[in-house]
Biotite code that builds the C-alpha atoms (Angstrom):
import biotite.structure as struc

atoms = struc.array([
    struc.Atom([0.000, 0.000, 0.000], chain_id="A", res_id=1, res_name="UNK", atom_name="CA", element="C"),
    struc.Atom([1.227, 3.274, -0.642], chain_id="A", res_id=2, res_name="UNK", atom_name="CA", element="C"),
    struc.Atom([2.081, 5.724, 1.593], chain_id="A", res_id=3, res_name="UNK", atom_name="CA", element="C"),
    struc.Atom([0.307, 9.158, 1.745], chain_id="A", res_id=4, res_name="UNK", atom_name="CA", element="C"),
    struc.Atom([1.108, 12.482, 3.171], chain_id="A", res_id=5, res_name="UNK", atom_name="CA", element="C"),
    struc.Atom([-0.670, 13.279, 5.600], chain_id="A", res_id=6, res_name="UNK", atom_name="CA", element="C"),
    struc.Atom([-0.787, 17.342, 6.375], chain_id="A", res_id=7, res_name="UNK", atom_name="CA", element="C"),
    struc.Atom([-1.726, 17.923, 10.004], chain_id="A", res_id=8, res_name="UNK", atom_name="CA", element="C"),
    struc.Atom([-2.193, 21.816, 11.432], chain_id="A", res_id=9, res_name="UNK", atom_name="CA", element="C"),
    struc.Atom([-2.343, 22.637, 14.816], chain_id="A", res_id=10, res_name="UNK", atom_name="CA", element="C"),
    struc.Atom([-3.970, 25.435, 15.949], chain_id="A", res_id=11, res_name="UNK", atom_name="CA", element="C"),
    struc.Atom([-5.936, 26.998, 18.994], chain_id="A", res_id=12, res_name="UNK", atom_name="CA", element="C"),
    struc.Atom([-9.758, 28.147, 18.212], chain_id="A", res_id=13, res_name="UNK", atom_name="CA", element="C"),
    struc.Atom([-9.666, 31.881, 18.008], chain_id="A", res_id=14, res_name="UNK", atom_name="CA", element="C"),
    struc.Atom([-13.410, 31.916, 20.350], chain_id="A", res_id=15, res_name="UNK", atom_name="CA", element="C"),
    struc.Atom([-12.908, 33.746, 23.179], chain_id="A", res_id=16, res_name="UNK", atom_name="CA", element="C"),
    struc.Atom([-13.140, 31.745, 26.398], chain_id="A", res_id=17, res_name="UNK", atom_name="CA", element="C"),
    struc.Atom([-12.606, 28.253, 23.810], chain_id="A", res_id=18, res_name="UNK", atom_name="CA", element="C"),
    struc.Atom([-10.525, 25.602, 25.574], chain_id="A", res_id=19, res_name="UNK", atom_name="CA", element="C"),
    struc.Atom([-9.942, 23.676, 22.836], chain_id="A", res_id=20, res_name="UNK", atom_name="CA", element="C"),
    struc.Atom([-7.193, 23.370, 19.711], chain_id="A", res_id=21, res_name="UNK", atom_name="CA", element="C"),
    struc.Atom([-8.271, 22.198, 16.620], chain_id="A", res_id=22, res_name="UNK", atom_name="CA", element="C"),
    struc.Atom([-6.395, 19.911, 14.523], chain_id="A", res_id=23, res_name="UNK", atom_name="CA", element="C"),
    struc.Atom([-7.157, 19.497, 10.650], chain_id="A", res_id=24, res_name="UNK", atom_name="CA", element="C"),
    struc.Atom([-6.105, 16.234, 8.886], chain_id="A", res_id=25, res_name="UNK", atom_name="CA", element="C"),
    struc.Atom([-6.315, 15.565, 5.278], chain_id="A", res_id=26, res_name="UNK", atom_name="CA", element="C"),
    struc.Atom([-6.569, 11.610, 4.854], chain_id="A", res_id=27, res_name="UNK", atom_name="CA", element="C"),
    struc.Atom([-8.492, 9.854, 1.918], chain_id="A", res_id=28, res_name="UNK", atom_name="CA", element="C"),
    struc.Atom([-12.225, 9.267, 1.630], chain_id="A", res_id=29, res_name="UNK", atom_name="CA", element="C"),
    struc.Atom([-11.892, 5.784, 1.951], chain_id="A", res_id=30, res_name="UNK", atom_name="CA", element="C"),
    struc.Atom([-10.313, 5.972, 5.299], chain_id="A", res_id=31, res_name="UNK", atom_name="CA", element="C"),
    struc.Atom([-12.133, 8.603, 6.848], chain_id="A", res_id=32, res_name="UNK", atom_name="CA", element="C"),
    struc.Atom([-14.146, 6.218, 9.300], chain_id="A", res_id=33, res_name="UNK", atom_name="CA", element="C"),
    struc.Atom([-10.927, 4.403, 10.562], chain_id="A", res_id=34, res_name="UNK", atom_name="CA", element="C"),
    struc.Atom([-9.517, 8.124, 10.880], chain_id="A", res_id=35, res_name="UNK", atom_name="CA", element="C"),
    struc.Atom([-11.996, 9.235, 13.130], chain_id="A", res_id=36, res_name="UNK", atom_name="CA", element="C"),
    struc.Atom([-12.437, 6.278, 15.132], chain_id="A", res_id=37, res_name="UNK", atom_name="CA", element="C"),
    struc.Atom([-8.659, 6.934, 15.576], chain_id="A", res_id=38, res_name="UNK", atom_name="CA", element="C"),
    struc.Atom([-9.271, 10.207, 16.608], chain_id="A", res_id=39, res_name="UNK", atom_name="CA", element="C"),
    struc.Atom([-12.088, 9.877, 19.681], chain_id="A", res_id=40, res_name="UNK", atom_name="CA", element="C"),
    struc.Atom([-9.938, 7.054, 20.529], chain_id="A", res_id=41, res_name="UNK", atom_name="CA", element="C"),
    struc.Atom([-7.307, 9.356, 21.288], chain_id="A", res_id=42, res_name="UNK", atom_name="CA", element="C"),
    struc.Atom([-9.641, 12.093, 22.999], chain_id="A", res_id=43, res_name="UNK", atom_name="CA", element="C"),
    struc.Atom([-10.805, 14.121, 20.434], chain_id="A", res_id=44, res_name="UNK", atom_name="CA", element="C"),
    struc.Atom([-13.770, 16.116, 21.570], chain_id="A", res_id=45, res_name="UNK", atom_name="CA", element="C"),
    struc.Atom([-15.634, 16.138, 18.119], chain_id="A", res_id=46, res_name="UNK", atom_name="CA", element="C"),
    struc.Atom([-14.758, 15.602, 14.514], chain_id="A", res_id=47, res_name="UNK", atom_name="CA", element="C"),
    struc.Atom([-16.216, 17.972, 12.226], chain_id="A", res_id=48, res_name="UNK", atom_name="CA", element="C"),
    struc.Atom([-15.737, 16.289, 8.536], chain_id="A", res_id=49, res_name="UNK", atom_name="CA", element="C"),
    struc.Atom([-15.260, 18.225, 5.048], chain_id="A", res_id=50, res_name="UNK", atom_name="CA", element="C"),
    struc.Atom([-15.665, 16.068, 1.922], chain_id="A", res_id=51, res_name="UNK", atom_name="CA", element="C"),
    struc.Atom([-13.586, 17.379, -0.801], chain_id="A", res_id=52, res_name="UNK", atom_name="CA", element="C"),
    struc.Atom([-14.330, 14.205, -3.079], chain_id="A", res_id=53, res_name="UNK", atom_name="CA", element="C"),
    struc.Atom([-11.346, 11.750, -2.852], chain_id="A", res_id=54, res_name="UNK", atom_name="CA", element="C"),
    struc.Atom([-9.956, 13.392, 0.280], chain_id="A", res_id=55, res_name="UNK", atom_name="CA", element="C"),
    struc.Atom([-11.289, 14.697, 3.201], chain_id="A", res_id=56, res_name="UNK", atom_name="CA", element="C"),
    struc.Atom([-10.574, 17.151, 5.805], chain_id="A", res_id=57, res_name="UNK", atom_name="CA", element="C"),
    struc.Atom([-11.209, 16.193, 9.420], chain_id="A", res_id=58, res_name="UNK", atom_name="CA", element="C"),
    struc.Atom([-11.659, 19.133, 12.085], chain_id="A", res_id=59, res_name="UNK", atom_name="CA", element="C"),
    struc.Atom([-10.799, 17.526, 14.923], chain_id="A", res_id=60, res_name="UNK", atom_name="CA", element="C"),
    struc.Atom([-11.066, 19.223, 18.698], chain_id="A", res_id=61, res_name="UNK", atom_name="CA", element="C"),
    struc.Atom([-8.464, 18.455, 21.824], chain_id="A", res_id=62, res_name="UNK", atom_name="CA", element="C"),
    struc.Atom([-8.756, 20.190, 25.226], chain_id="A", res_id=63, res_name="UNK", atom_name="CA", element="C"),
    struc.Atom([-5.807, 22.692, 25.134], chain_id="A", res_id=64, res_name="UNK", atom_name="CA", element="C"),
    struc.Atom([-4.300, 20.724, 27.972], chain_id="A", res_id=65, res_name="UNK", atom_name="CA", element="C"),
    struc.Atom([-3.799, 17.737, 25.650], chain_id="A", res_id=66, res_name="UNK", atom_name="CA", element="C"),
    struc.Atom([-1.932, 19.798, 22.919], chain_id="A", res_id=67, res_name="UNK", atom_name="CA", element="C"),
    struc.Atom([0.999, 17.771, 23.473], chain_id="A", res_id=68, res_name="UNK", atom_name="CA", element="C"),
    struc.Atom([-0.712, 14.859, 21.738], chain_id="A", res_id=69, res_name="UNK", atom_name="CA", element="C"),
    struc.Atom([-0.741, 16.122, 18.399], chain_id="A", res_id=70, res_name="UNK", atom_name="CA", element="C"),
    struc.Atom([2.697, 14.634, 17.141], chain_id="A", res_id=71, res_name="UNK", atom_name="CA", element="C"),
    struc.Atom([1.296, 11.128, 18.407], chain_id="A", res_id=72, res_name="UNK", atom_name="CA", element="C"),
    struc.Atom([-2.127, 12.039, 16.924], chain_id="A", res_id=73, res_name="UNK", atom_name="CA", element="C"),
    struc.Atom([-0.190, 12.955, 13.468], chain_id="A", res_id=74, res_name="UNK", atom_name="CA", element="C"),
    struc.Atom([2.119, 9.461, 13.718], chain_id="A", res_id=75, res_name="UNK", atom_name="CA", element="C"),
    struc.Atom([-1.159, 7.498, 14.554], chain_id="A", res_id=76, res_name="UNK", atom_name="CA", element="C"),
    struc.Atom([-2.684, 9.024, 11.483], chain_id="A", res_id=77, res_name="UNK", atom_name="CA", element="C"),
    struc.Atom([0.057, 8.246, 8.944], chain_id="A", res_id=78, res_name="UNK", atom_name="CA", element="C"),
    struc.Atom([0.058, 4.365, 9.958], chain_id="A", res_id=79, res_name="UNK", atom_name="CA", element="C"),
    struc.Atom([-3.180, 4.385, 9.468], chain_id="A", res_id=80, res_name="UNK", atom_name="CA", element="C"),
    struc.Atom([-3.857, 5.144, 6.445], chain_id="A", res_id=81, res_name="UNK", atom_name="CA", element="C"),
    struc.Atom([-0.719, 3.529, 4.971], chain_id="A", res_id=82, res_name="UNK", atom_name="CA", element="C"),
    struc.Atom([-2.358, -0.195, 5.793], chain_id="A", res_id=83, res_name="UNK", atom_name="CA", element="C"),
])
């Protein structure tokens, strides 16, 4: 299977009072229900998905507290979707 990138951003929500970070992932369509699973596994608060036909782009939410996770949470993702 082939390896694909896997662009991950990390940023905090710009609400005021938000105590979350989101985290956007760009995996392909066909793994987007592994990818998520993936993701509440890990703690994600809520996955907010974007179809963008063979792609998609998952908003994902982490407490700020748990902002360390994201280079796991980015790892995780790329094994995943290079079974």
């Amino acid at each position: 299977m082939e390896l694909r990138p896997v662009p991950c951003y990390n940023r905090p929500m710009s609400i005021e009072g938000a105590h979350w970070r989101e985290i956007t992932a760009t995996v392909p369509a066909e793994d987007e229900a592994r990818a998520s699973a993936f993701l509440i596994e890990q703690g994600a608060g809520g996955v907010w998905v974007e179809s963008n036909g063979s792609q998609v782009h998952l908003h994902v939410f982490f407490p700020l507290q748990e902002g360390g996770r994201v280079d796991a949470v980015r790892k995780g993702l790329r094994r995943l979707v290079s079974k």
